[in-house]
N, C-alpha and C positions, 0 to 999 in steps of 0.2 A: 765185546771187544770191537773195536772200529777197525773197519776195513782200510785197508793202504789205498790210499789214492790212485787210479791207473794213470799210468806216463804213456804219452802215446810219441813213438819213436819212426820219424820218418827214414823209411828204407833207400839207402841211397844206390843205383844200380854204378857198378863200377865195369869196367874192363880196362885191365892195363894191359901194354903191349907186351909180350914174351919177350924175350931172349929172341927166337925168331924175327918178330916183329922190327925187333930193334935192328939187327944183322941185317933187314931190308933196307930200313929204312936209312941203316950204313950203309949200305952199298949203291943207294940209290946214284947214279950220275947225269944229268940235265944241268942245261945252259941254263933254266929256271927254275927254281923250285918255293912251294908258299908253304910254310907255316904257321898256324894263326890258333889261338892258344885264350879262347874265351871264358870268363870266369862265368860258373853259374849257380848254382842252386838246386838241389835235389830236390824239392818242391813244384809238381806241376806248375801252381799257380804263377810260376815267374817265366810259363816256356814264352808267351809274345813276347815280353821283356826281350829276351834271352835271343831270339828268333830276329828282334829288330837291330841288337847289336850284330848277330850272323851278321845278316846284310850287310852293318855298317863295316865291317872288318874286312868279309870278302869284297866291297863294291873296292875299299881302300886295294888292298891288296891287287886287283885289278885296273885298279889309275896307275900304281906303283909296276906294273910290268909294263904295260903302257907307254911310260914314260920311259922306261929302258929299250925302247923300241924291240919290245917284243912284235913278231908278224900279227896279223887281224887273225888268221887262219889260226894260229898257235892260241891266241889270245880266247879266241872263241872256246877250245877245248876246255881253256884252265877255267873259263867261266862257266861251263857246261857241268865238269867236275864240284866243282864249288858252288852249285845250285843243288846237288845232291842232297848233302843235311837239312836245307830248306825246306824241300818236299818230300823230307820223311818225319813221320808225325812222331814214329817212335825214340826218333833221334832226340827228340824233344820233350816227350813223357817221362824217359828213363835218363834223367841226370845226378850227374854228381856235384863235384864241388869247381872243373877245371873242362871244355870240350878242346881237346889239341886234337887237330886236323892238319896233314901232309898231304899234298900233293907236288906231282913232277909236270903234271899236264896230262900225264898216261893214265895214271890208277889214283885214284883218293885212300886215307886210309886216316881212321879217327877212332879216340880213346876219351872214354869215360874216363877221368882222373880223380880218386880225392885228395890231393894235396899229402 
C-alpha cells in the first residue's frame, strides 16, 4: 500500500487582543496616536522583507507626526517606542498573516493577527 504523502503545515503564531486589550486601546486619549497595520507572512524566510517595510511604515509614520508639528521631545519618544519591534528578533520569527501595532507615545502594544 503507498504511503500518503507528508504535507508540511507552517505554524503560524497568533495573538489577538482580548476584550481587555481592546477596552485599552478604547480608552486610550493622546493629542497623537500611530497605528501601523503591516502585512506579513508566517514564514521566517520573509522576516528582513517584513523588517524593511517596519522601518518604511514607522520612518512614514514619524515624517507624518512631524509635519503635524509634533515637539522633537514627544517625537523622539514615539520613535523610541516604535524602534521596539525592530530590535526584537522574536517579533519577527513568530509571525502571522497581519503585525497591527498601537502606540500613544507612552506604551506600545502589538498583535500577531491572521486575517
Amino acid at each position: 500500500m503507498p504511503r500518503p504523502s507528508a504535507v508540511m503545515v507552517a505554524a503560524m503564531h497568533v495573538d489577538l487582543p482580548t476584550a481587555h486589550d481592546i477596552s485599552l486601546l478604547l480608552e486610550t486619549r493622546s493629542d497623537h496616536c500611530v497605528s501601523i497595520y503591516l502585512p506579513t507572512e508566517p514564514t521566517p524566510e520573509d522576516a528582513e522583507k517584513e523588517r524593511i517595510g517596519w522601518k518604511n511604515q514607522s520612518s512614514a509614520a514619524l515624517r507624518e507626526l512631524e509635519q503635524r508639528g509634533v515637539e522633537k521631545a514627544e517625537l523622539e519618544l514615539f520613535e523610541e517606542l516604535l524602534q521596539e519591534p525592530d530590535d526584537d528578533d522574536w517579533v519577527w520569527d513568530h509571525q502571522a498573516n497581519t503585525l497591527a501595532v498601537f502606540t500613544d507615545g507612552q506604551i506600545v502594544r502589538s498583535f500577531h493577527l491572521a486575517n
